[in-house]
N, C-alpha and C positions, 0 to 999 in steps of 0.2 A: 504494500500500500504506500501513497505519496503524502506525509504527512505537510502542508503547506508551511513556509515558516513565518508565513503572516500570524498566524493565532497565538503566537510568542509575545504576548505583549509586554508592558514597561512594568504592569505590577501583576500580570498573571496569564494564564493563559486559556485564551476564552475568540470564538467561532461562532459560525452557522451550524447546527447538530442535522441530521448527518454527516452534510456535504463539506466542512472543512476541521470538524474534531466527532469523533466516531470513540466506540470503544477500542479499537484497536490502536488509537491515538491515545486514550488513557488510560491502556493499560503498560503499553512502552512508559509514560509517561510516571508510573508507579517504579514501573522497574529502575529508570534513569534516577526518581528522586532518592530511590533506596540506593542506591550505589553511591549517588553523589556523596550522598550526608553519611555514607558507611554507617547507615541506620540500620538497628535492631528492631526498635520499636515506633512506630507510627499512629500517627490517629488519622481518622477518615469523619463526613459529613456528608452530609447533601441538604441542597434545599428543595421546595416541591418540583419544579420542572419533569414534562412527564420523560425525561429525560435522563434525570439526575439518575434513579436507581442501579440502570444497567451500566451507566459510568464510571458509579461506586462502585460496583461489583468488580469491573473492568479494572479499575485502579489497585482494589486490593489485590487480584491476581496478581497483575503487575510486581507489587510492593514483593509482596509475598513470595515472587522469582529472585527477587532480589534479596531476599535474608532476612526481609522485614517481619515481624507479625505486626498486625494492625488491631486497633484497638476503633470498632466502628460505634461511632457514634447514634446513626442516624441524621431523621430529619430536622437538622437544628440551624439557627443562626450563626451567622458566621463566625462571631465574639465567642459561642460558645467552643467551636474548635479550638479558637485561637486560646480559650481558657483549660480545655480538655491534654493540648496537647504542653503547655505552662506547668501545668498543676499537675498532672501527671507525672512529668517527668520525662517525657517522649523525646526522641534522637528530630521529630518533624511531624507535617502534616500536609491534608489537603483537604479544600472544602470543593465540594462540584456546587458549582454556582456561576450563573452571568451576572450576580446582583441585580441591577438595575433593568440591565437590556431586558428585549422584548422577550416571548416563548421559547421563539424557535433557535433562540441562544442557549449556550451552555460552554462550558470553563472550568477550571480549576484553580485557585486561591490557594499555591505553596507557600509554606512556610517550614522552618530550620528548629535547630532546638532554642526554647525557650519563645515561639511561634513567631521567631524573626522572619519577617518575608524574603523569599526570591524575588530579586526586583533587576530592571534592568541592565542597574547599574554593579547590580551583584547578583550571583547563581542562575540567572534566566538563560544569560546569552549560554551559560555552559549545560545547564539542562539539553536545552535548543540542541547543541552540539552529538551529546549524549544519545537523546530521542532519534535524531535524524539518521544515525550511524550506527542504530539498532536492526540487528536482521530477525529476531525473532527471539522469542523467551526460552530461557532457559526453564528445567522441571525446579519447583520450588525445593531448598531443602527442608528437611527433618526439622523443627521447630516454626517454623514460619506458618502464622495462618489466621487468623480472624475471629475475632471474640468480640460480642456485642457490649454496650454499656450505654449506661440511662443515667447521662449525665444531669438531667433536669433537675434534682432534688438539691444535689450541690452546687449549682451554677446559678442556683433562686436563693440559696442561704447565701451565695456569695453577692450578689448585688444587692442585696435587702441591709448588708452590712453599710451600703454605701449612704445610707440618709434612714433617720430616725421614721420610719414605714407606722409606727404607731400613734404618731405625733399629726399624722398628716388631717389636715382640715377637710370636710365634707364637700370636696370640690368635686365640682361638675367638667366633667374631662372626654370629649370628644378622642379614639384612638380610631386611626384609617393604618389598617394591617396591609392593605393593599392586596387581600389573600394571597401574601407572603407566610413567614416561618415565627413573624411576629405574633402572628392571633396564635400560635401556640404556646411562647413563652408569655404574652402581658397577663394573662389572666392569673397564671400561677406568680408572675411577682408581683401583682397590684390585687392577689386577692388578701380579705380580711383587714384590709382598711376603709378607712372612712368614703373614699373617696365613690364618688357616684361616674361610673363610666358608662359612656355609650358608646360601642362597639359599633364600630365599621368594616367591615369586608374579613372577619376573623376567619370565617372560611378556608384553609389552608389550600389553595386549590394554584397551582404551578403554570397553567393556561391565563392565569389573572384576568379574568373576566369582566372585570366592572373598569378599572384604568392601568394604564399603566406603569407603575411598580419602581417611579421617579420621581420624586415630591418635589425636587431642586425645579422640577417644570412645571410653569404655573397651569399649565391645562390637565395636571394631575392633582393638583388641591384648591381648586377651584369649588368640589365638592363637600369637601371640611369645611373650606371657612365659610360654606355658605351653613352647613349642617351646626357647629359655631354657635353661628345668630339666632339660627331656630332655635335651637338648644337653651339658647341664653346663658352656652357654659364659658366657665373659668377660661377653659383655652381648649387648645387643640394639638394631638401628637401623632404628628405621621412617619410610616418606617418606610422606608426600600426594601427590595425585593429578598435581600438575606439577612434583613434588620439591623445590621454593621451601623448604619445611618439613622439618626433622627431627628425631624424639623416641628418647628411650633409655631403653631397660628394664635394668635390675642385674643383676646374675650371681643375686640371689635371685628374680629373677621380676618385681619391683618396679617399676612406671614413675618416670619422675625428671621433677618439674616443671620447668616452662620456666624457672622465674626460680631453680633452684638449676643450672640446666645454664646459666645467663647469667654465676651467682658464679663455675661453674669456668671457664670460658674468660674473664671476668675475673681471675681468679686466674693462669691460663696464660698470657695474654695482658701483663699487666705484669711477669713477670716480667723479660721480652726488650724492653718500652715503659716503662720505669717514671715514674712521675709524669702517665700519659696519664689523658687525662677519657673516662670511657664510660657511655654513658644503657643509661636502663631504663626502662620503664613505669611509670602509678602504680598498676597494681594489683600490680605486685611485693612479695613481705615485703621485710621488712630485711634479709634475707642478702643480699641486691644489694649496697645502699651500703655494708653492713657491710663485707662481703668486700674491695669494692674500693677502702673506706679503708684497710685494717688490710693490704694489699698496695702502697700509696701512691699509690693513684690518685684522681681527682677523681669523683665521683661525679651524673651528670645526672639530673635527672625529665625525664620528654618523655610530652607526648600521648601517647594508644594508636593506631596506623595505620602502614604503612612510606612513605606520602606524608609524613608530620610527622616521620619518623624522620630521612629521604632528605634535607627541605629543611633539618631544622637539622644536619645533617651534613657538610653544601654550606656555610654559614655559617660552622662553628667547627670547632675543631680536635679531631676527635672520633674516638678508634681503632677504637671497639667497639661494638653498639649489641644488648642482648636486649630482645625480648619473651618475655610469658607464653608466647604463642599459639604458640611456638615459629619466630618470624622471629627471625635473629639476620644483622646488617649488618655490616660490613668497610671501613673505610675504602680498603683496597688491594685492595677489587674494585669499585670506585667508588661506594664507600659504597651499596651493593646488599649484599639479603640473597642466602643462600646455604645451601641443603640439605644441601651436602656439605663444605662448607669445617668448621662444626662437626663434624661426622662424623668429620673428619679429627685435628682440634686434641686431642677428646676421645680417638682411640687414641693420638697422638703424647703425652700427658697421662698416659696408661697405662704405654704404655710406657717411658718417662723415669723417673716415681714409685716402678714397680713395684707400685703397690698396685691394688686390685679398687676398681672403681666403686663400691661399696658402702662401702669404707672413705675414698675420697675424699669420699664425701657424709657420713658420720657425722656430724663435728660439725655442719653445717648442721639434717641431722634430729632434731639431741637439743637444737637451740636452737631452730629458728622450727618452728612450726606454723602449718599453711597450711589455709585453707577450700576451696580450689580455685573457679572458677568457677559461681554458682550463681544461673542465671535465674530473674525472677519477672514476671507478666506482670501488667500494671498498666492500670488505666483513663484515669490522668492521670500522667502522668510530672514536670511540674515540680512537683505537689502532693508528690510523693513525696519530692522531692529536697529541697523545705521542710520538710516533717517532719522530716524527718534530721537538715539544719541547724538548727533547733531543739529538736531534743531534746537532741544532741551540742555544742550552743554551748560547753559546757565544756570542748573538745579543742581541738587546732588544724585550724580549721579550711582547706583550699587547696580552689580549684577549677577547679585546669585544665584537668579533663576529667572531667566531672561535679563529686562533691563527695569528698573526702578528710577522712578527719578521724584525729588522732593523737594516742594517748593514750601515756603511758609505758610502760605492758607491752601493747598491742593498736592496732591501728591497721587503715583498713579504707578500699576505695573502693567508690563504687554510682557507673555510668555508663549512662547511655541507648543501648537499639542505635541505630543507624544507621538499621534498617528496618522494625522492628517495634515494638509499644506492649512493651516491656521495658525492666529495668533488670536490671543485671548485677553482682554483689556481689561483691569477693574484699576477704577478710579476715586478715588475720593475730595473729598471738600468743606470746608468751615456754612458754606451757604449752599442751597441749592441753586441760585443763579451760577456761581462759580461752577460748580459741578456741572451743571447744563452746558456751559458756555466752554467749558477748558475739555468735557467727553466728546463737543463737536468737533474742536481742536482738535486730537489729538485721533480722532477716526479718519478726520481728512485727510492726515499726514498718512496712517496707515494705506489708506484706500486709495492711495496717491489723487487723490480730488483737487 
């Protein structure tokens, strides 16, 4: 078989199922991880895709030629691998999942011991190498083989550790599962509190039939925040499609960006750590550092990726870790992100405060103004990036993940995707005039206008 090396991606490796990852793509694919990591022991996942099973199955054979025994999980969220194979003790892991993407996707989510990921910049390209240079399996040996396990019980005591669950106020709380992997874990962490939940799309069903299993798009929670109003609830929590992610709508309807939901669980988060360093991305505004100066904490830049989040987090002494994109990491879940641990911090945040989400974000809203995410598809990508840097020479300019540049009242990042001829802009600003007027700017120069 011709395994393409497109489906090699920056942070996993994920297709069209059948026609560009098959099981005989993921079962090479078990064997190459087993060898790489000279693993003994593995953990395995899947999420619903009517896909995922035969994948699993495919992967542990794989593993399993390779010396592995696997330790299967099941149908769970992605956080929960990444916890299974942490806590365990595991040589690595693999979660079969597209996240986000549509059905007829499917992928795998490696990670190494202690569920550091294979990421581009490390173990993929050499997997890649591994998989493509495979002519067929070896017989498993003598030890190697597959045992089930129900991680659920311990991986509910473990995020319940993360905010006072009994303290919680009788809040009316909107969750869109997106019949993903999420309606099977919220219910066992948010049962037996106060709180009054109305379930959206719990259903575990891997076809995702009602939207599609991306909240960061607004024509995917368009539906919460309208359900929200009706409700008349507190707020609203939506997951992706392997629950790794999760976003918040306001008691007004309103969605809340990733890097002002990064200031409040910085904010929450020092006040019980105080003086702790917590990263943020560079497409973040300044509500990030601001916030988590002006509460005494140190404030990081870090790459955009959770492979770059994961390794300098392993490095330094690091409590807290947001993305935009709505990853946000934990030091005391092994510096792994987590869908629900925010979920969590945010009512425990509620409930403590007394105030409505809306007025914990106030001042944020009435100071930074945000561009949000706004692709432009380009012909030459580092032409683009010199433009930039020479029109903008008069700012400060950084470039550690594309190019930065910062002015006194406006500041802005343009970054290359990963897999397509794009460049990715978020912008920030003191006014929303400013913002309006400097995102026209600096599109035009993109899009050479």
């Amino acid at each position: 078989m011709t395994i393409p090396e497109s489906i090699f991606k920056a942070y996993d490796v994920r297709g069209v199922y059948p026609s560009e990852i098959d099981e005989a793509a993921a079962e090479r694919i078990g064997l190459a991880l087993a060898q790489q990591l000279g693993a003994r022991s593995l953990g395995a996942g899947m999420d619903p895709r009517p896909s995922s099973p035969g994948l699993l199955d495919a992967f542990c054979a794989g593993a399993a030629a390779g010396g592995a025994s696997v330790r299967d999980f099941g149908l769970v969220p992605t956080e929960m691998l990444y916890f299974g194979v942490a806590d365990r003790g595991l040589d690595g892991g693999a979660m079969v999942t597209a996240s986000h993407n549509p059905s007829r996707y499917n992928g795998l989510k490696l990670v190494g011991e202690g569920a550091l990921p294979l990421s581009g910049d490390e173990g993929m390209p050499e997997l890649m190498r591994r998989v493509l240079a495979l002519d067929g399996l070896p017989p498993a040996p003598a030890g190697a083989g597959r045992t089930r396990e129900d991680l659920y019980p311990s991986y509910v005591g473990h995020l319940r550790r993360f905010a006072d669950v009994a303290a919680f106020r009788p809040l009316k709380v909107v969750m869109d599962a997106a019949n993903g992997v999420a309606g099977k874990l919220a219910p066992l962490v948010f049962a037996d509190t106060a709180l009054r939940t109305v379930p959206m799309y719990f259903e575990v069903d891997g076809t995702f039939p009602n939207h599609h299993p991306d909240p960061l798009l607004e024509e995917n929670r368009r539906e919460i925040s309208a359900r929200v109003l009706a409700e008349k609830a507190d707020l609203g929590i939506a997951w992706d499609g392997d629950a790794d992610r999760c976003f918040f709508i306001d008691e007004t309807g309103a969605f809340v960006p990733g890097d002002f939901v990064t200031a409040l669980l910085a904010q929450a988060l020092l006040a019980t750590h105080p003086g702790a360093a917590i990263l943020y991305d560079v497409r973040a505004s300044r509500a990030v550092p601001d916030t988590i100066r002006a509460h005494g904490g140190v404030p990081l830049v870090n790459r955009v990726g959770h492979a770059f989040f994961k390794q300098r987090m392993r490095r330094e002494p690091v409590l807290f870790g947001g993305e935009v994109s709505g990853h946000y990491y934990f030091r005391d879940n092994y510096n792994a992100d987590s869908g629900f641990i925010p979920a969590l911090l945010i009512l425990d945040l509620l409930s403590r405060t007394g105030k409505t989400l809306a007025e914990l974000l106030e001042p944020l809203r009435r100071r930074y103004f945000i561009s949000g995410e706004i692709n432009s598809q380009v012909d030459d990508v580092d032409a683009v990036l010199a433009r930039l840097e020479e029109r903008f020479a008069d700012g400060t300019v950084t470039k550690l993940d594309g190019i930065s540049v910062d002015y006194e009242h406006w500041h802005f990042n343009v970054r290359p995707s990963n897999t397509e001829p794009l460049v990715r802009l978020n912008l920030g600003a003191d006014s929303r005039e400013i913002m309006e007027e400097k995102r026209d700017l600096v599109l035009s120069i993109i899009r050479g206008a």
